[in-house]
C-alpha positions in Angstrom: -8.8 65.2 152.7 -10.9 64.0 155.8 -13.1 66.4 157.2 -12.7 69.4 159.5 -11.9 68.9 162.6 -11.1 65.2 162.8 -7.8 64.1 163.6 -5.4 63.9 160.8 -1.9 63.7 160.1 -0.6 64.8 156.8 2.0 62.6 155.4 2.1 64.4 151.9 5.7 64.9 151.2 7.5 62.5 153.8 9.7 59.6 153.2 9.3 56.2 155.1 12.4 54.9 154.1 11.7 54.0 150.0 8.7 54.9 149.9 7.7 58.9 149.0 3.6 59.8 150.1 2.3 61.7 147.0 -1.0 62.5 148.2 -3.8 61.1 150.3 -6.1 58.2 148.9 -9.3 58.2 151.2 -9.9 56.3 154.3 -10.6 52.3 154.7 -11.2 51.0 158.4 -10.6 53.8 160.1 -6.8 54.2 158.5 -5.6 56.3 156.6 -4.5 55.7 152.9 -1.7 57.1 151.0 -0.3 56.8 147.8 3.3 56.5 147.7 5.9 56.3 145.1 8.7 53.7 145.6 12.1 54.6 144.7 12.4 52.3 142.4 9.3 54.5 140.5 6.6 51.9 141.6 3.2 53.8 143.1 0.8 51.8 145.5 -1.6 52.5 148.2 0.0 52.3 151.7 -1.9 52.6 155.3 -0.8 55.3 157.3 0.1 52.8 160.2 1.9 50.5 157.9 4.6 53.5 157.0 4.5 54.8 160.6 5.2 51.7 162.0 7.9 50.9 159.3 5.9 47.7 158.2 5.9 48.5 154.5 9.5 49.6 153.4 9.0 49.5 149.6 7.0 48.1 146.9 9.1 45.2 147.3 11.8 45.9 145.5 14.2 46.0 148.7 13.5 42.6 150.0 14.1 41.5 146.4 17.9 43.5 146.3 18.7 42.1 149.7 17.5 38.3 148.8 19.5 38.7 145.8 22.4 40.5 147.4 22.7 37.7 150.2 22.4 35.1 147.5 25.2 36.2 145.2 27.5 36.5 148.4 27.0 32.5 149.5 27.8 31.8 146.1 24.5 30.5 145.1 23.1 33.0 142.8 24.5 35.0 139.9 24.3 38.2 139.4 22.0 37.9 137.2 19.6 36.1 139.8 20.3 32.8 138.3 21.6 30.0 140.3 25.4 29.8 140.0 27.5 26.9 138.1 28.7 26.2 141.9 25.3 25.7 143.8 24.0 23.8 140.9 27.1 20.8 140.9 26.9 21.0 144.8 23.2 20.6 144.6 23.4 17.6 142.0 26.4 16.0 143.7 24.3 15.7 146.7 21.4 14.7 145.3 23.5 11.7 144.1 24.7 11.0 147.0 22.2 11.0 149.1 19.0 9.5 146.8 18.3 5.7 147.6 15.1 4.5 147.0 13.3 4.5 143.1 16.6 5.6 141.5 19.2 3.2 140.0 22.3 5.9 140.3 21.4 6.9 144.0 21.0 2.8 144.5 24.4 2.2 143.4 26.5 4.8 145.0 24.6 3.7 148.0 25.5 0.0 147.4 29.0 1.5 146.5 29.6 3.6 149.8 29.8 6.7 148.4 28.7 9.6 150.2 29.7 13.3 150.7 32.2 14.2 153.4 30.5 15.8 156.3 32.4 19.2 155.5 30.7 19.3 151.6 27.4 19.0 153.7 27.2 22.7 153.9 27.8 24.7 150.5 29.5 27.8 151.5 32.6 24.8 152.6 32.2 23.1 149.3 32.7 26.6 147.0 35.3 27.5 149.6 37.8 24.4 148.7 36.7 23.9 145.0 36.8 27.3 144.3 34.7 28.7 141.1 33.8 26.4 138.6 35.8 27.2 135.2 33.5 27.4 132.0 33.5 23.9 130.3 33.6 22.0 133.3 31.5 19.7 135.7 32.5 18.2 139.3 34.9 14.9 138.8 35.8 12.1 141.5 39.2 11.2 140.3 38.6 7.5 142.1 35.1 6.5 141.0 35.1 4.1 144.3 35.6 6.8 146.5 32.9 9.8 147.6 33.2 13.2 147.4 35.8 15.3 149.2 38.6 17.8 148.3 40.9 15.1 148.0 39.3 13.3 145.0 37.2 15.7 143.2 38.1 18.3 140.9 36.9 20.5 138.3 37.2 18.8 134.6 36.4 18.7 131.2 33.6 16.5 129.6 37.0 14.7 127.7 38.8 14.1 130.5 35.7 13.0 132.3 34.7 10.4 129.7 38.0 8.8 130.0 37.2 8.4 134.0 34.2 6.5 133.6 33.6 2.9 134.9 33.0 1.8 131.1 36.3 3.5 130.1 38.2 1.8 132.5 36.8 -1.8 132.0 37.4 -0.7 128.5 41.2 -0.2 128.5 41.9 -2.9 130.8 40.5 -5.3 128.5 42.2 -3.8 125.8 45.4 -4.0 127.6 44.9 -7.6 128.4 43.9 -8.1 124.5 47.4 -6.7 123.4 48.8 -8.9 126.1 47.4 -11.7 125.0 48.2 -10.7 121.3 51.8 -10.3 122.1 51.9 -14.0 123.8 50.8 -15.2 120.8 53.1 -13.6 118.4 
């Protein structure tokens, strides 16, 4: 405790919002120190003007719970912190789109026109007209020529998205004129 007569204000006991002062710690520049117990159960040192003026709020635990909290509500987080099957397909598709230089897929959708609506700019628009992603799938243009927007994308399977590929398609048009050509001949 500081000596006699100085001026001193006793914090023992009070609570600054998460934090609880246990007892006093000493005296560094002229403040006063105090350790505190956080209600999540984590102890550290505080300054006396730092919970006064409401400065430190907790150990940091709260600014984690509301980064977190504010997260999972856009959609981009999980609960579990990680970042959600939504905000990681929004986040490639416009990476894709929007990558031109040094890399050959962001070169060709480029040469190819394809871009992301203006809407599907901002994620909290994209997760509101795709809706949650369902386990087992990945986003899907159902017109390769065409960008993204609700009206060609969807959620699909890694089957149904094979048979939407470019390759695919060249594919079973030339098998289709094969059989044609077959059937001539026959």
């Amino acid at each position: 405790m500081p000596a006699p007569g100085s001026l001193f204000n006793d914090l023992t006991g009070r609570v600054f919002d998460r934090w609880t002062v246990r007892k006093f710690s000493g005296r560094k520049n002229r403040r006063s120190l105090w350790e505190c117990v956080c209600r999540c159960g984590s102890i550290k040192i505080v300054s006396d003007s730092n919970l006064l003026s409401g400065k430190s709020r907790s150990c940091g635990c709260l600014k984690r719970e509301l980064q977190r909290s504010r997260s999972v509500r856009s959609g981009r987080r999980s609960n579990s912190g990680a970042r959600s099957p939504e905000y990681e397909s929004w986040t490639s598709m416009i990476a894709r789109a929007t990558t031109k230089n040094n890399d050959r897929r962001g070169l060709d959708y480029a040469l190819r026109g394809i871009s992301v609506c203006e809407r599907w700019r901002s994620f909290d628009n994209f997760l509101a007209d795709m809706g949650k992603r369902p386990l087992g799938t990945s986003l899907e243009r159902k017109n390769n020529n065409l960008g993204y927007c609700l009206s060609n994308c969807k959620w699909a399977t890694a089957s149904e998205q094979v048979k939407n590929r470019r390759s695919s398609q060249q594919v079973a048009r030339d098998r289709a004129v094969s059989m044609k050509k077959a059937a001539r001949k026959g």
